[in-house]
C-alpha positions, 0 to 999 in steps of 0.5 A, spaced: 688 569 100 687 576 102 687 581 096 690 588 097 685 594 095 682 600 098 675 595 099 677 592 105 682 597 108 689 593 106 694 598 105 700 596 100 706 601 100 711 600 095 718 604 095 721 602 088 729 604 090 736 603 086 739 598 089 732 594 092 724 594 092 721 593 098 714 592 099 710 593 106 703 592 107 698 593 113 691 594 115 687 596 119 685 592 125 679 593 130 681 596 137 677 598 143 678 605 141 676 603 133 680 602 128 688 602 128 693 601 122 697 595 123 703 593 119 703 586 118 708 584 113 714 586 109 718 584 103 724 586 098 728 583 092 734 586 088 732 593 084 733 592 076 732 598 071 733 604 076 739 608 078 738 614 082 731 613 083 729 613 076 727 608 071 732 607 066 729 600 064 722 599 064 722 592 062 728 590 068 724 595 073 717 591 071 720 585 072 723 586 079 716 589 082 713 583 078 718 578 083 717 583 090 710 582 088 710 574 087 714 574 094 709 578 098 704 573 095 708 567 096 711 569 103 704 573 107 699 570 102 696 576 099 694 578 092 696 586 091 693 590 087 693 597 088 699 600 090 702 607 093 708 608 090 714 613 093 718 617 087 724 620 089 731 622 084 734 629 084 730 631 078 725 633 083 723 640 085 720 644 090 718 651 090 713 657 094 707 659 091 701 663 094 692 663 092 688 666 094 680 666 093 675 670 095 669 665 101 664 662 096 658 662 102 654 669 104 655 668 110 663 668 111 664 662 113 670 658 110 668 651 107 673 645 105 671 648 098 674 654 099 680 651 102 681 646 096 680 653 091 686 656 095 690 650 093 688 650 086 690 657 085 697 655 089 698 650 084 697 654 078 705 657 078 710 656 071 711 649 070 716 647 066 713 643 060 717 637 061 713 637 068 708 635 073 705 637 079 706 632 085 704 635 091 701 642 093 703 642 100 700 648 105 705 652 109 700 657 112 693 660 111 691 667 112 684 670 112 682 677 112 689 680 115 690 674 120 696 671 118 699 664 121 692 661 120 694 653 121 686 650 119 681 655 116 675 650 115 669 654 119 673 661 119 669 666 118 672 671 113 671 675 106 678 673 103 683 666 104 690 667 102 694 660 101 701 659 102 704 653 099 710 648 097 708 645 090 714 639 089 714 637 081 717 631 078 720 631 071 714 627 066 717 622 063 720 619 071 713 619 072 710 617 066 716 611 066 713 609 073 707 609 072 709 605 065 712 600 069 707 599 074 701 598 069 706 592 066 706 589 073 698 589 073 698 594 079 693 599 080 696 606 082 693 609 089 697 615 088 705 617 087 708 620 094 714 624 094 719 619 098 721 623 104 714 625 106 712 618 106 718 616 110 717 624 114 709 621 116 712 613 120 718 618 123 716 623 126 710 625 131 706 632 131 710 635 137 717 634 133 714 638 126 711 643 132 718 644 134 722 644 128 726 636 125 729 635 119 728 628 116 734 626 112 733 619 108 740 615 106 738 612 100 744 608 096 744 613 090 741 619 093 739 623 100 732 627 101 731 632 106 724 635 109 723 640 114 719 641 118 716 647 123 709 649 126 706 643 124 708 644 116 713 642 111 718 649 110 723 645 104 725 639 101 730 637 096 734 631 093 741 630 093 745 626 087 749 623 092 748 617 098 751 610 102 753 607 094 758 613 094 761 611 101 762 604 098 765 606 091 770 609 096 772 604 100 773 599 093 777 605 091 782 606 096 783 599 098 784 597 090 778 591 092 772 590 087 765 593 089 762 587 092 767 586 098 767 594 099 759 594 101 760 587 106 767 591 109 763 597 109 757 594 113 761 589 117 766 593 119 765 600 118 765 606 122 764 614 121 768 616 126 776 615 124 778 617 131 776 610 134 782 607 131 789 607 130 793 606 125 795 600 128 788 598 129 787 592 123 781 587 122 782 580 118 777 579 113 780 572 111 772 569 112 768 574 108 775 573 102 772 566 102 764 567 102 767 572 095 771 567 092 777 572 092 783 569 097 788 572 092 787 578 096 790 581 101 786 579 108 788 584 113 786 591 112 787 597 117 781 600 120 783 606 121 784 607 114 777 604 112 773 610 117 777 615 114 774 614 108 768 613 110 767 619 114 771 623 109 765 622 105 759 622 110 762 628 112 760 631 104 753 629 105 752 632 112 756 638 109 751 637 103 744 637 108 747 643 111 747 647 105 739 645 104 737 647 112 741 655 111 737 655 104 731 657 109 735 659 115 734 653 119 742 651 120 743 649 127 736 651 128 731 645 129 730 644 137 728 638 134 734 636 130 734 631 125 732 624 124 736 619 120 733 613 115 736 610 110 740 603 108 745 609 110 742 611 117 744 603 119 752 605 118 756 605 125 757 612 129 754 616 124 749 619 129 755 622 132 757 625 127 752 627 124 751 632 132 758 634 129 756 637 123 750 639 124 750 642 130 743 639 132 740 633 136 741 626 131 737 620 132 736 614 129 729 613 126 724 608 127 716 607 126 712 612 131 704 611 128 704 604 126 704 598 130 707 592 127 707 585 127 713 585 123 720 588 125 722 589 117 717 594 118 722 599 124 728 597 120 730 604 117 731 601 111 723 601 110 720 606 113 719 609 107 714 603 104 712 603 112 710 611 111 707 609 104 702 605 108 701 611 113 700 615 108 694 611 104 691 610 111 691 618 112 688 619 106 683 613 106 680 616 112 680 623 110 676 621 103 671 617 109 670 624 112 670 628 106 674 633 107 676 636 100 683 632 101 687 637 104 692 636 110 698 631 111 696 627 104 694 633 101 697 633 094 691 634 088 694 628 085 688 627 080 692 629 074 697 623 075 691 619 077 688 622 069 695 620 067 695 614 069 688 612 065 691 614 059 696 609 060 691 604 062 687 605 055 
């Protein structure tokens, strides 16, 4: 029975959502070129406790992690241990913050001290007290009056300038969490701003050099990170997401909640244009499979899509608004990558081209080899890019570089946090 623990380079990636908890796990495997991440399993169990990304049970949100945990080690034999978790709710903020320091070393030289001063100062903006720092993410550097620097360390200069985007989450959503994980016996690797995860399996270096978008489609909310020149520009969290459509469609055919969500995955469309009002489907077998032949059988297919689209439309419209907070609307050569449960929905890539005004693909797993094909469904991807990220950040800490770059986050405050618990 493996045991999974940053020991021996296993890497356990869990995405606690609002409809399902999933759990991915890899390690690394030895290759002609050294050592390379691969994913070799993947599971998930209904949520429990959680709406919108937030606990609002600690004892039924235990209880589930607990059965995605005993599913992992009845199904791929491992015991996990050590976890990184993604956080996610529409509660989080994120905002611009600069630091500056003076070089420490004589010389000029800039150190990976340095760099880390840079950030700490960044971090210290007006927090509100109920409040925590997730992540300090760089933006830019600028030594001396040389602007647009992307990796100072080894510059030589009398001043380092940091620009930065610091994301916070409420403190009682990471305390809840946090809470819920210790009662499940993990040990917390480190808490991770959901879309970043997703963003580090998604996408590759010359999509964030020329400019994507990420916009995950969960059940509750929708995420967005932007990305330019190789640096996140702007994140946000939307209170809306897949569920909605489904709400709709019980809504407007007058059907309960759980026969909405099957009509929806099986049959629906974001494009209301495929059809006619003629067009119908039979859902007499999935009546059946509800226990509900009281129902009418047949259905109009257009009628389903307009309802559909009428409300992927608002999401898109909604994201839209995020990309012109920052002047970015229609202006991501490398346009946007869905991934979500909601991603999966029939035609909304083509519509996503429309309102947009951008290139939209469907995402998928660019870092990581697998073994198992759960890992590349766009429903995982956010545990997938957990592992990714906890690889990043396990060869970064080998090298000792003062833990700046992609997993960059100085989250010892939410470790510290989560030792109080533990005593």
């Amino acid at each position: 029975m493996k045991r999974v623990n940053s020991k021996n380079r296993l890497i356990a990636g869990l995405d606690i959502g609002s409809t399902d908890i999933r759990l991915v796990i890899g390690n690394e495997v030895p290759t002609e070129s050294g050592d390379k991440l691969e994913i070799f399993g993947a599971v998930s169990v209904p949520a429990a406790g959680i709406s919108r990304g937030v606990i609002n049970s600690i004892e039924d949100a235990t209880s589930a992690i607990s059965a995605c945990l005993e599913k992992a080690e009845r199904l791929l034999r491992v015991t996990v241990t050590d976890v990184y978790i993604g956080i996610n709710g529409p509660n989080l903020k994120c905002e611009r913050s600069k630091g500056v320091v003076a070089i420490s070393r004589g010389d000029g030289e800039i150190t990976a001290d340095d760099i880390t001063r840079a950030l700490e100062a960044a971090e210290a903006v007006s927090v509100p007290p109920n409040y925590e720092i997730l992540h300090v993410m760089p933006v830019s550097y600028k030594v001396d009056n040389q602007e647009q620097v992307k990796n100072p360390l080894g510059m030589t200069g009398v001043r380092l300038e940091v620009e930065a985007l610091v994301i916070q989450a409420l403190s009682s959503q990471i305390k809840n969490l946090t809470r819920a994980i210790d009662r499940a016996n993990l040990h917390l690797e480190d808490l991770v701003f959901s879309p970043l995860a997703a963003a580090s399996i998604a996408l590759d270096d010359k999509q964030r050099e020329l400019g994507v978008a990420l916009v995950n489609m969960g059940a509750t909310t929708t995420s967005v990170a932007i990305y330019e020149e190789g640096e996140l520009l702007h994140t946000a969290v939307l209170p809306i997401g897949a569920s909605h459509i489904t709400n709709d469609i019980a809504i407007g055919l007058r059907c309960p909640i759980t026969l909405a969500e099957r009509i929806k995955v099986r049959y629906g469309s974001a494009k209301a244009e495929k059809f006619t009002k003629k067009d119908e489907i039979d859902i007499t077998d999935i009546l059946h499979e509800e226990g509900l032949e009281d129902e009418n059988s047949i259905i109009s297919q257009h009628y389903v899509a307009e309802i559909i689209q009428a409300r992927v439309e608002e999401i898109l419209e909604r994201v839209d608004a995020e990309f012109k907070k920052i002047n970015r609307s229609g202006l991501l050569p490398a346009g946007v990558v869905l991934t979500g449960g909601g991603a999966k929905l029939t035609d909304i890539v083509e519509i996503s081209k429309k309102i947009l005004k951008l290139p939209v693909t469907l995402g998928g797993n660019k870092q990581a080899a697998t073994r198992h094909d759960k890992a590349n469904d766009p429903e995982y991807l956010t545990a997938s890019g957990l592992v990714v990220w906890g690889d990043i950040n396990l060869k970064q800490s080998s090298r000792h570089t003062g833990g700046f770059g992609l997993g960059s986050d100085l989250g010892g405050g939410i470790k510290k946090l989560f030792s109080i618990f533990k005593s």
